[in-house]
N, CA, C and O atoms as a GROMACS GRO file, in nm:
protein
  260
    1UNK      N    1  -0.914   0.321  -1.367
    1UNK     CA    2  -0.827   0.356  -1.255
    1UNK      C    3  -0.911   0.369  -1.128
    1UNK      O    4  -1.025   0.415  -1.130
    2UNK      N    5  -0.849   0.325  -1.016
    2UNK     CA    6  -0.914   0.318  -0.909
    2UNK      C    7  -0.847   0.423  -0.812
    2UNK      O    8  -0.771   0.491  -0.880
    3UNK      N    9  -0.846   0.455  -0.706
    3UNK     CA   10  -0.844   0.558  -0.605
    3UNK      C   11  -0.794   0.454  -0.462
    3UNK      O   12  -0.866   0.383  -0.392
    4UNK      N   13  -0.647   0.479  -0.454
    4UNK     CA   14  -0.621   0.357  -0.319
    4UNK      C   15  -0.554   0.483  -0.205
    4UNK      O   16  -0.486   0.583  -0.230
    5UNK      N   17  -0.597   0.439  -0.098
    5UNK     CA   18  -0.529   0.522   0.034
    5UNK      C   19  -0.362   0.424   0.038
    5UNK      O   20  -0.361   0.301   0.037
    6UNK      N   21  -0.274   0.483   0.042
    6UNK     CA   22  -0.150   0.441   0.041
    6UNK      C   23  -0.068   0.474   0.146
    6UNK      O   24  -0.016   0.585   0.134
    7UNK      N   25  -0.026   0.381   0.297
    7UNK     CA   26   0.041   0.452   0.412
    7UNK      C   27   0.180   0.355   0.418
    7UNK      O   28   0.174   0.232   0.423
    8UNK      N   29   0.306   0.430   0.415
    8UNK     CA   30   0.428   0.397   0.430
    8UNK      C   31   0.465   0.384   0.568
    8UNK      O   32   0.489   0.473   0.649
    9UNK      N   33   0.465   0.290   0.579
    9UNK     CA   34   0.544   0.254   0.739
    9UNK      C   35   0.633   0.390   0.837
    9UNK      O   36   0.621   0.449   0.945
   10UNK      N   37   0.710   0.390   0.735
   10UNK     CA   38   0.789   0.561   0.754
   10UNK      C   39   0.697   0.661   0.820
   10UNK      O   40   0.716   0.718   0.927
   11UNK      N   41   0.577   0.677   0.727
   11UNK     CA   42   0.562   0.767   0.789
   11UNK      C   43   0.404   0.761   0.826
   11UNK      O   44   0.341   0.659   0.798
   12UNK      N   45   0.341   0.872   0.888
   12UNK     CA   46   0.198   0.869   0.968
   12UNK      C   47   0.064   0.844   0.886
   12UNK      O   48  -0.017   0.754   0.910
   13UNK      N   49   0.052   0.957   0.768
   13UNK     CA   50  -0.056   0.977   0.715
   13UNK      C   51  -0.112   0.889   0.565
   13UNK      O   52  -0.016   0.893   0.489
   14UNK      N   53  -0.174   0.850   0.529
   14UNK     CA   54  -0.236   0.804   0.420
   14UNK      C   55  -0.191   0.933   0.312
   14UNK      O   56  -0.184   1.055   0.324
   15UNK      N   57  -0.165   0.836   0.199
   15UNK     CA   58  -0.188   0.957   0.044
   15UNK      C   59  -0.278   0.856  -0.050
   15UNK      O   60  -0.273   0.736  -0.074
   16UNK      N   61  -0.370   0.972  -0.096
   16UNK     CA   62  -0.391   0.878  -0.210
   16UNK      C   63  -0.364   0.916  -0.332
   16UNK      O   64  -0.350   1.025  -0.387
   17UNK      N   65  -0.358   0.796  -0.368
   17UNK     CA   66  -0.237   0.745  -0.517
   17UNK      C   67  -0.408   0.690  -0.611
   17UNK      O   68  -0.511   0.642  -0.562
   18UNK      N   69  -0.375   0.722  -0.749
   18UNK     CA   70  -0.447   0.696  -0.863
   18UNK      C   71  -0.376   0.551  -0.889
   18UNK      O   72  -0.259   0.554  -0.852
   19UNK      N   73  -0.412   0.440  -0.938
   19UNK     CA   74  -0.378   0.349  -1.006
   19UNK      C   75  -0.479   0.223  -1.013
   19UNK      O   76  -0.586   0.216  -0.953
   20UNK      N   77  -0.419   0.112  -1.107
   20UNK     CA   78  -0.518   0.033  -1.118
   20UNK      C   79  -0.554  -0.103  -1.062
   20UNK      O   80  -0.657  -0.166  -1.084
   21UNK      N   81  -0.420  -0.151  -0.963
   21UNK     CA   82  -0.426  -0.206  -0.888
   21UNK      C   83  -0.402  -0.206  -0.742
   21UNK      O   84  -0.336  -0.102  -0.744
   22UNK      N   85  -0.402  -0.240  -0.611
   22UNK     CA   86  -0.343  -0.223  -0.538
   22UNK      C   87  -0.212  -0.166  -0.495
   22UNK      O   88  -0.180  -0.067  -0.428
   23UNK      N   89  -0.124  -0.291  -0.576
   23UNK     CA   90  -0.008  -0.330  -0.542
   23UNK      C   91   0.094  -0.229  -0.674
   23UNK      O   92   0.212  -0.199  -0.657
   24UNK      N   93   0.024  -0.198  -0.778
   24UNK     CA   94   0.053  -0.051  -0.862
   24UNK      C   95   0.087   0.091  -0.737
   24UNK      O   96   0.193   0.150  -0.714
   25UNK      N   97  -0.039   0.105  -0.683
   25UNK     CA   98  -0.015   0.268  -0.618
   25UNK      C   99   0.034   0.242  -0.482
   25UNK      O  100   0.041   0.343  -0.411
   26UNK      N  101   0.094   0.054  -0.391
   26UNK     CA  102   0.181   0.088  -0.332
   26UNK      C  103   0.341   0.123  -0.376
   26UNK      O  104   0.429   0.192  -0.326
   27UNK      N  105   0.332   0.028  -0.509
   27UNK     CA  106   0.502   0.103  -0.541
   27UNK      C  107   0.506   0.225  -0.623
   27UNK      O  108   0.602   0.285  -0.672
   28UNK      N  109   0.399   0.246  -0.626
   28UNK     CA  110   0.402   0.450  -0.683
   28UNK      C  111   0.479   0.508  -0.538
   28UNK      O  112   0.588   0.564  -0.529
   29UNK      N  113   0.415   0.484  -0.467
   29UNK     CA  114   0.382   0.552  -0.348
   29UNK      C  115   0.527   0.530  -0.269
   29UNK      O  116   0.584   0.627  -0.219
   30UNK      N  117   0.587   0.389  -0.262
   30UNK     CA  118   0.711   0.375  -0.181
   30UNK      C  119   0.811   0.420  -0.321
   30UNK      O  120   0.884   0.507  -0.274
   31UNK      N  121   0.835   0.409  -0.419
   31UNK     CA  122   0.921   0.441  -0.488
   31UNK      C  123   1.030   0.280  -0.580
   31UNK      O  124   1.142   0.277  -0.630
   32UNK      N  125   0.954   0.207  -0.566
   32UNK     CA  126   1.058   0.061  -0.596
   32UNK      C  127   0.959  -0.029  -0.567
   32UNK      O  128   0.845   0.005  -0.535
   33UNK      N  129   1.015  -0.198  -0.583
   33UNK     CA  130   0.941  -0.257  -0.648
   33UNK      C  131   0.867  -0.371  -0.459
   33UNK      O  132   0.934  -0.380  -0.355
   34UNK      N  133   0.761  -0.418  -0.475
   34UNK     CA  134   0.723  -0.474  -0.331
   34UNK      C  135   0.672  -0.571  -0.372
   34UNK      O  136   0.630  -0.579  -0.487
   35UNK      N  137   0.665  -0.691  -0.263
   35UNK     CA  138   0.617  -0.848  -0.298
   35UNK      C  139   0.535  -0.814  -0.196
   35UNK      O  140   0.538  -0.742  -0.095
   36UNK      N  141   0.435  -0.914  -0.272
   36UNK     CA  142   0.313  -0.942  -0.163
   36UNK      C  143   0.325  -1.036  -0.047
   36UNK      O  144   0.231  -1.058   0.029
   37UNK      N  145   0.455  -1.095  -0.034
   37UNK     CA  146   0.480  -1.212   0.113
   37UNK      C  147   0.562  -1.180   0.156
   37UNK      O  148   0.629  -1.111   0.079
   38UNK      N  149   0.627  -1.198   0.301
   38UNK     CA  150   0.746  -1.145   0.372
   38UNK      C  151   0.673  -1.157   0.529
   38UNK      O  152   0.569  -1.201   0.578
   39UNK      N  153   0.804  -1.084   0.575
   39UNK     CA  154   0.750  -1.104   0.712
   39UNK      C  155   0.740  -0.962   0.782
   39UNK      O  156   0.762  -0.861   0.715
   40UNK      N  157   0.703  -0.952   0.930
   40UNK     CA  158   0.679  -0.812   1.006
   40UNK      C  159   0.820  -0.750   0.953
   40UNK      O  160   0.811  -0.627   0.944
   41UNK      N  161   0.908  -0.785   0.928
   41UNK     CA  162   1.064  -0.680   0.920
   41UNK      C  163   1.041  -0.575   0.804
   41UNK      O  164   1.060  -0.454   0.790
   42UNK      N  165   0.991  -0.679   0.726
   42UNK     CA  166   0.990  -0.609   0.572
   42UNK      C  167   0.835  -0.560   0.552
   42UNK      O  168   0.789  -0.533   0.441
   43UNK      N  169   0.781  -0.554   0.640
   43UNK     CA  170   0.633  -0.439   0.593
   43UNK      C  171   0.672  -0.309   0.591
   43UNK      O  172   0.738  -0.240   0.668
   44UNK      N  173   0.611  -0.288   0.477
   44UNK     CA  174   0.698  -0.114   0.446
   44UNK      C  175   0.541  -0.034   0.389
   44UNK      O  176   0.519   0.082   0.424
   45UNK      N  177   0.453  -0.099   0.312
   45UNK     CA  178   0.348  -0.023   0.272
   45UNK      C  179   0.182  -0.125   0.348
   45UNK      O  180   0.162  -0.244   0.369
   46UNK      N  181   0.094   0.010   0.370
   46UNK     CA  182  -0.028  -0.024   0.413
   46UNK      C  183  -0.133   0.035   0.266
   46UNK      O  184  -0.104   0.149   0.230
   47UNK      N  185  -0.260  -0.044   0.177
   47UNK     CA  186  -0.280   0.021   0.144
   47UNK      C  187  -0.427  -0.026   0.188
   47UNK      O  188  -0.460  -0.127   0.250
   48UNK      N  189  -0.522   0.102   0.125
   48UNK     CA  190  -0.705   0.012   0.158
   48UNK      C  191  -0.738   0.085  -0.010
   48UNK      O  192  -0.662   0.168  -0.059
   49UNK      N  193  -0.862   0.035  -0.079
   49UNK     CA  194  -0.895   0.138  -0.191
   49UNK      C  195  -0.976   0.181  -0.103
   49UNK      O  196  -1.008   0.138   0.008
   50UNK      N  197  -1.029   0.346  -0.214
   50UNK     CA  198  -1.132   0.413  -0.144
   50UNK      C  199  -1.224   0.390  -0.174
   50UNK      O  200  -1.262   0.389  -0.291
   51UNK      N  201  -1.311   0.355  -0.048
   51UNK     CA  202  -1.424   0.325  -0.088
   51UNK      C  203  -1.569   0.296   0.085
   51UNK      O  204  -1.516   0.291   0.196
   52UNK      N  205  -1.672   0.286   0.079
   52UNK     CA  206  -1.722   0.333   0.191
   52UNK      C  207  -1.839   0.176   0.195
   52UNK      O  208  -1.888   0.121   0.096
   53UNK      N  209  -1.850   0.153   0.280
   53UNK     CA  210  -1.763   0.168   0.431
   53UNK      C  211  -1.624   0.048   0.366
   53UNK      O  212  -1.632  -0.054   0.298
   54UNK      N  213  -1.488   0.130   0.435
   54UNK     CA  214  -1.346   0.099   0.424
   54UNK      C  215  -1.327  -0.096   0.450
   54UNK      O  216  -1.393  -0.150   0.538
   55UNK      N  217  -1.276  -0.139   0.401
   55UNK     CA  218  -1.270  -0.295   0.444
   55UNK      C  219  -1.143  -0.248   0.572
   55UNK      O  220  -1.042  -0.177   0.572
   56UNK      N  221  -1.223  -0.337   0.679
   56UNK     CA  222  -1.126  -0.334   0.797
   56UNK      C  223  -0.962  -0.366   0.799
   56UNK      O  224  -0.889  -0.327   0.889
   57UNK      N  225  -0.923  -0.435   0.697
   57UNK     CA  226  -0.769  -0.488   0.694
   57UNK      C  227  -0.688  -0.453   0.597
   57UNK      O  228  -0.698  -0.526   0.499
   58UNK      N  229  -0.609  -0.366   0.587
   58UNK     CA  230  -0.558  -0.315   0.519
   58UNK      C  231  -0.441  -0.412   0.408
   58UNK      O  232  -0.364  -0.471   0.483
   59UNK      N  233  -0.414  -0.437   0.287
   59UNK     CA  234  -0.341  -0.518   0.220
   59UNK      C  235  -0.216  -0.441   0.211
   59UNK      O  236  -0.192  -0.324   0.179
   60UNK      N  237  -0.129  -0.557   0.255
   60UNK     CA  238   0.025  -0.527   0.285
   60UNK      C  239   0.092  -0.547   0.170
   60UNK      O  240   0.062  -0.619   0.075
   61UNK      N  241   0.182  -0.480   0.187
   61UNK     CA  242   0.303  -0.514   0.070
   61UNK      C  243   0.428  -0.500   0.184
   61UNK      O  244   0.428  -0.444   0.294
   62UNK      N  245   0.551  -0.586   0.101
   62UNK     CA  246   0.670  -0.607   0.190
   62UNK      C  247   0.772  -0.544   0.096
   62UNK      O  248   0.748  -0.503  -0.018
   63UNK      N  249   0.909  -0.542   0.169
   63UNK     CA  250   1.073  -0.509   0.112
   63UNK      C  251   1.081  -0.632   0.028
   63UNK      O  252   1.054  -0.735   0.090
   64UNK      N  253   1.105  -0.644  -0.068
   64UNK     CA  254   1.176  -0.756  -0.149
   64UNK      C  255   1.305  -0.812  -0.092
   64UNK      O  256   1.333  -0.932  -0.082
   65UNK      N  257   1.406  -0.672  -0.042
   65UNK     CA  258   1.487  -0.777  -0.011
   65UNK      C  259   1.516  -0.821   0.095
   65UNK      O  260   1.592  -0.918   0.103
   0.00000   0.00000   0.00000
C-alpha cells in the first residue's frame, strides 16, 4: 500500500488516503467510480503519491458521466 495526497475539486485541502493505486484512493476519497479521460467539466479529483520531492503534476481523474 502506498500513501496518495487526494484533493476533490469541491473542496480546498488534500487528504491522504492509504491505497494501492492512484486511481484506488481517488475513488476512496470521492465516493464512486472515476475514468481516467474526460474533459475540464468533469475533473472532480486531484491526486499526487507521497513522496519527496512531490512530482509537479498532479494525476487527474474525471466524472464518468
Amino acid at each position: 500500500m502506498s500513501t496518495f495526497q487526494v484533493r476533490l475539486l469541491s473542496e480546498g485541502d488534500y487528504q491522504k488516503v492509504e491505497a494501492s493505486i492512484a486511481k484506488e484512493a481517488a475513488e476512496k476519497h470521492y465516493g464512486g467510480e472515476l475514468s481516467e479521460v474526460g474533459n475540464n467539466h468533469q475533473l472532480r479529483v486531484l491526486v499526487h503519491k507521497m513522496m519527496w520531492p512531490r512530482a509537479p503534476s498532479p494525476i487527474l481523474f474525471y466524472d464518468r458521466n
